[in-house]
C-alpha positions as CSV (number, residue, x, y, z in Angstrom):
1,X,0.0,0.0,0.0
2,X,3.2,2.7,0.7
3,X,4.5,2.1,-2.6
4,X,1.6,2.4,-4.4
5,X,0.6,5.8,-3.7
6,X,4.9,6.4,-2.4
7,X,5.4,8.4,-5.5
8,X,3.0,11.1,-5.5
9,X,1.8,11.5,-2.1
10,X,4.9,10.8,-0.1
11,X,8.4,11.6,-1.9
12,X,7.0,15.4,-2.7
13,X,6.4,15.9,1.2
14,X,10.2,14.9,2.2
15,X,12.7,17.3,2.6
16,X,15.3,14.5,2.1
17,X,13.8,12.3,-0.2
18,X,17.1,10.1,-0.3
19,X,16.5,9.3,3.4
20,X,14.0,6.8,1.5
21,X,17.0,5.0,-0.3
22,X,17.4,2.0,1.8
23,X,13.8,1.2,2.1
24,X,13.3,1.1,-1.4
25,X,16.2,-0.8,-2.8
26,X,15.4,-3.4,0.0
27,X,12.1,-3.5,-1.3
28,X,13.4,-3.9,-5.0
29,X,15.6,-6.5,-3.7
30,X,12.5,-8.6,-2.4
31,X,10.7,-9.7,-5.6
32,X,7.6,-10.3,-7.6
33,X,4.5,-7.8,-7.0
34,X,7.2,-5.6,-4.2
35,X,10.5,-5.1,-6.5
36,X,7.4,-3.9,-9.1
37,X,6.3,-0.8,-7.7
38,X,9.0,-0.1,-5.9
39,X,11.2,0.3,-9.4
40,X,9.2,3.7,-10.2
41,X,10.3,5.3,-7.2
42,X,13.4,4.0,-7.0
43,X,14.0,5.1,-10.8
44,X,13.2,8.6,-9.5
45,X,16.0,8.9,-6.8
46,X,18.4,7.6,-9.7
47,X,17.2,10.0,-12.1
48,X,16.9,13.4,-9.8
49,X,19.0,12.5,-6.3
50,X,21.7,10.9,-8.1
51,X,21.3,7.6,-6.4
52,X,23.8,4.9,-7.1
53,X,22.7,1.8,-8.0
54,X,25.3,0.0,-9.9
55,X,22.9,-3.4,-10.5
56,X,20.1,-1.7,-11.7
57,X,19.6,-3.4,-15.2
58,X,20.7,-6.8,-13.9
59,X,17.7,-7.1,-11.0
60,X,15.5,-5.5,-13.7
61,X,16.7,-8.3,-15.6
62,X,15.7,-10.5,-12.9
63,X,12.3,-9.5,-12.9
64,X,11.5,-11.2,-16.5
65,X,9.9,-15.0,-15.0
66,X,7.6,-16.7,-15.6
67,X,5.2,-14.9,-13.3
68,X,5.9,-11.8,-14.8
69,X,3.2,-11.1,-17.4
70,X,0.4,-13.3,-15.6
71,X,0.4,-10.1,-12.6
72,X,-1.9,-7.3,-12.0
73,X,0.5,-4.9,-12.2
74,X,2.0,-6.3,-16.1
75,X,1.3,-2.8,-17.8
76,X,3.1,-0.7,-15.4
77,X,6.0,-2.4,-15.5
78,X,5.9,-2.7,-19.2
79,X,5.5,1.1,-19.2
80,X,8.6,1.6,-17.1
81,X,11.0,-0.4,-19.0
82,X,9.9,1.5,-21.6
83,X,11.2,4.4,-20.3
84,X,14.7,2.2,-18.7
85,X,15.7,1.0,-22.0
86,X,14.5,4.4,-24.4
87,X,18.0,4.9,-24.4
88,X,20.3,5.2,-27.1
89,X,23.8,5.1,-25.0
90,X,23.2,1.5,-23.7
91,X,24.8,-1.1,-24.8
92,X,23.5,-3.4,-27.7
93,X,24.4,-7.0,-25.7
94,X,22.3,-5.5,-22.8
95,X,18.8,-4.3,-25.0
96,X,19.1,-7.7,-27.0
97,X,18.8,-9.5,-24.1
98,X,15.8,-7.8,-23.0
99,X,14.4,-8.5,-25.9
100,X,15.2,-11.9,-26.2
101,X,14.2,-13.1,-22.7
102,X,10.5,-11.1,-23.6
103,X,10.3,-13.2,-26.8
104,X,11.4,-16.4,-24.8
105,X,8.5,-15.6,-22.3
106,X,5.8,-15.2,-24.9
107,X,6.4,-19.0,-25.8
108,X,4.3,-19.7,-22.3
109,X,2.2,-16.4,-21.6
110,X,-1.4,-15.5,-22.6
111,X,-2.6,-13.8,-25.3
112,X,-3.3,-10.6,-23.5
113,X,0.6,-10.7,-22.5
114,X,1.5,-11.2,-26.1
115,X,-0.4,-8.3,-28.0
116,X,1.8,-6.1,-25.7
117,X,5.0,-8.2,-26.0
118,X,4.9,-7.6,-30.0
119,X,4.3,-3.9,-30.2
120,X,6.9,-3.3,-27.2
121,X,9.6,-5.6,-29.4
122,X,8.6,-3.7,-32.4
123,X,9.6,-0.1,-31.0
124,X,12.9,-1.4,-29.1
125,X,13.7,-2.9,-32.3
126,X,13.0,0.9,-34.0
127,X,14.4,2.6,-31.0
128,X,17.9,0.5,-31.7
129,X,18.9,-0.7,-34.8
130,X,21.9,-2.5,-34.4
131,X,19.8,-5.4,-32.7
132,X,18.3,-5.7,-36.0
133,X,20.4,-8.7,-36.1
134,X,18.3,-10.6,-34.3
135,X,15.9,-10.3,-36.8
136,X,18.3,-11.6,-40.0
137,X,21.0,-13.4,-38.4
138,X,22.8,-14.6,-41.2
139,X,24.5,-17.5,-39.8
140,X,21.9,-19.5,-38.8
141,X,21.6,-22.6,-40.6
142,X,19.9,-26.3,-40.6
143,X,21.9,-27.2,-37.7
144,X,21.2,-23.9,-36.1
145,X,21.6,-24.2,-32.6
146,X,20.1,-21.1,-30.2
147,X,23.1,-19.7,-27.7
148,X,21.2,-17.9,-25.6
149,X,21.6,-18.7,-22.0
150,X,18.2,-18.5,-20.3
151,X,19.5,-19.0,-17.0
152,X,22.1,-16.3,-17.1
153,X,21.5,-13.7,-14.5
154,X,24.1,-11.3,-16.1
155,X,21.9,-9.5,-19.0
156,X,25.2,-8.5,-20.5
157,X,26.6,-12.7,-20.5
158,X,23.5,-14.1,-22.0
159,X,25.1,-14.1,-25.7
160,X,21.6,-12.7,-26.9
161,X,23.1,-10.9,-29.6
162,X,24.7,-14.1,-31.1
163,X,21.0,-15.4,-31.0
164,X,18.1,-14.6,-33.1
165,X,13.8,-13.9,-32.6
166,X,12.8,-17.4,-33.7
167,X,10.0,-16.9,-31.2
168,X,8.4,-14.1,-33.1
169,X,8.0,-16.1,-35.8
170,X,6.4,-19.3,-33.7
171,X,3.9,-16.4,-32.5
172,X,3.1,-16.0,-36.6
173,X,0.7,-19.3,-35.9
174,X,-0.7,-18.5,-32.4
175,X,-4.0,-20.3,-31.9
176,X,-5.3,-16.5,-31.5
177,X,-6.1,-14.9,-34.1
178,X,-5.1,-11.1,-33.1
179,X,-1.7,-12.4,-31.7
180,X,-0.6,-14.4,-34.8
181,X,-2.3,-11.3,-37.2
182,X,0.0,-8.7,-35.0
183,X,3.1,-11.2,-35.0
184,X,3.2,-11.0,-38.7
185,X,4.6,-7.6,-38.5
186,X,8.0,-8.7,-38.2
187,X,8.2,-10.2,-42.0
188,X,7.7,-7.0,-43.3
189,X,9.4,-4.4,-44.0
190,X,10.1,-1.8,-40.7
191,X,8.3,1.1,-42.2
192,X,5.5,1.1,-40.1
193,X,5.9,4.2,-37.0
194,X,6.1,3.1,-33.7
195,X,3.1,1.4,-32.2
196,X,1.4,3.4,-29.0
197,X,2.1,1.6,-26.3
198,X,-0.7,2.4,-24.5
199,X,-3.3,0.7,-27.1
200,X,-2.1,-2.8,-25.9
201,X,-0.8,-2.6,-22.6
202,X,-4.4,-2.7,-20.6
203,X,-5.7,-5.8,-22.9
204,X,-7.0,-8.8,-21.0
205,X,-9.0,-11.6,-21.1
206,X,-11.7,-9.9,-21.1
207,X,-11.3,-7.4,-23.1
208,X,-9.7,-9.6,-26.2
209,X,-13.3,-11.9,-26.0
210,X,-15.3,-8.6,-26.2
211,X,-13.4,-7.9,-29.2
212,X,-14.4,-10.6,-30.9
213,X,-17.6,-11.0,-29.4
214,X,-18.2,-7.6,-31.7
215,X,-16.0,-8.0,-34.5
216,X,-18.2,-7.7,-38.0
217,X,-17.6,-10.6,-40.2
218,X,-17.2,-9.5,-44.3
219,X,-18.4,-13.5,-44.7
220,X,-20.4,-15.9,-43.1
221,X,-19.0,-18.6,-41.3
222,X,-18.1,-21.6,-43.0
223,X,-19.9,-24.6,-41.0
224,X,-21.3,-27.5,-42.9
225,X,-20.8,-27.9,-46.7
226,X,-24.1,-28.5,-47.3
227,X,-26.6,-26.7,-46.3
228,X,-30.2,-28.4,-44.5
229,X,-33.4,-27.2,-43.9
230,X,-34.0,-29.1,-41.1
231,X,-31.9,-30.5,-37.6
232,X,-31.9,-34.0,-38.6
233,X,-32.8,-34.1,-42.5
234,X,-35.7,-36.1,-44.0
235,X,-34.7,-39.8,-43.6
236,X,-35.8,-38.7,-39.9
237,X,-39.3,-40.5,-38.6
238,X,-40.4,-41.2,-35.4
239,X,-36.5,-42.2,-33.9
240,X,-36.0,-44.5,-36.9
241,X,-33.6,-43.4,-39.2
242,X,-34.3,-44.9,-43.5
């Protein structure tokens, strides 16, 4: 409950704010739903206080499970490492493995995870060019054999700029039709502008069966190939079928 409303109703009341320092990287040390909102606030003493916190990228790293895009708080996070990895003077090694990790998670998340996975991919992939690579890695081959290192903590030692997207491309024949429709972005061309963000990061369960609850169709629905005027046709009579 302190660090959801920490950020606005707290920090602006302190005189010190950098007294609050060891609570929150304690917090962000902790894990799951706590190390989430704490981040924000801790982001802030980094960005205005000039807090040192030489490990930042590798807990945020962390942070990427399983669990990750199956929480309440998904989109916020999302929305912050946004913002953490909008920068142009970190590393490619470090972005790339970001990215692959995210596309390694889709694999095993839900389709309201996905449809913000995609877009998110999309713009870092805009945002920094020279992880292109991942998209047309050259020396892949029949025998091609993936060396990313999943269970590297180091972002930085996961080799997931000697790897490639091959996830984004199993997402190309998701069961669901808006994943697989917005997965297909990747095998064209990147001259589409960067996605908003905030068009796919509140999308749920809910919300994706309401979409195609009412969705027009241009065509009816293919069910039977031919077509009856009655439930059980005319050799039918009295239970006995002739």
């Amino acid at each position: 409950t302190i660090l959801l409303i920490l950020h606005k109703r707290i920090i602006p009341f302190f005189s010190t704010p950098t007294k609050l320092m060891d609570f929150l990287t304690d917090s962000y040390e902790v894990g799951g739903i706590i190390s989430i909102l704490s981040l924000n606030r801790l982001f802030e003493l980094i960005k205005k206080y000039n807090l040192d916190y030489p490990n930042f990228y590798e807990k945020l790293y962390s942070l990427f499970d399983q669990d990750l895009f199956h929480m309440k708080y998904r989109s916020r996070f999302l929305r912050l490492t946004d913002v953490f990895l909008s920068s142009t003077h970190l590393p490619s090694a470090l972005i790339a493995a970001f990215l692959k990790k995210m596309a390694r998670l889709s694999l095993n998340s839900s389709p309201s995870a996905i449809v913000s996975i995609i877009p998110f991919t999309y713009n870092m992939l805009k945002k920094h060019p020279t992880c292109m690579i991942l998209l047309h890695n050259t020396s892949a081959s029949d025998d091609y054999t993936d060396p990313f290192d999943d269970s590297e903590k180091d972002p930085l030692k996961t080799k997931a700029i000697e790897s490639s997207l091959w996830e984004l491309e199993t997402l190309q024949t998701h069961y669901h039709p808006n994943v697989a429709t917005l997965a297909k972005i990747f095998s064209q061309p990147f001259r589409k502008q960067s996605y908003n963000m905030e068009d796919f990061l509140d999308w749920s369960y809910n919300s994706l069966l309401e979409s195609e609850n009412t969705r027009r169709m241009k065509n009816e629905v293919a069910l039977e190939h031919d077509k009856f005027d009655s439930l059980l046709g005319d050799g039918y009579i009295s239970g006995w079928i002739w």
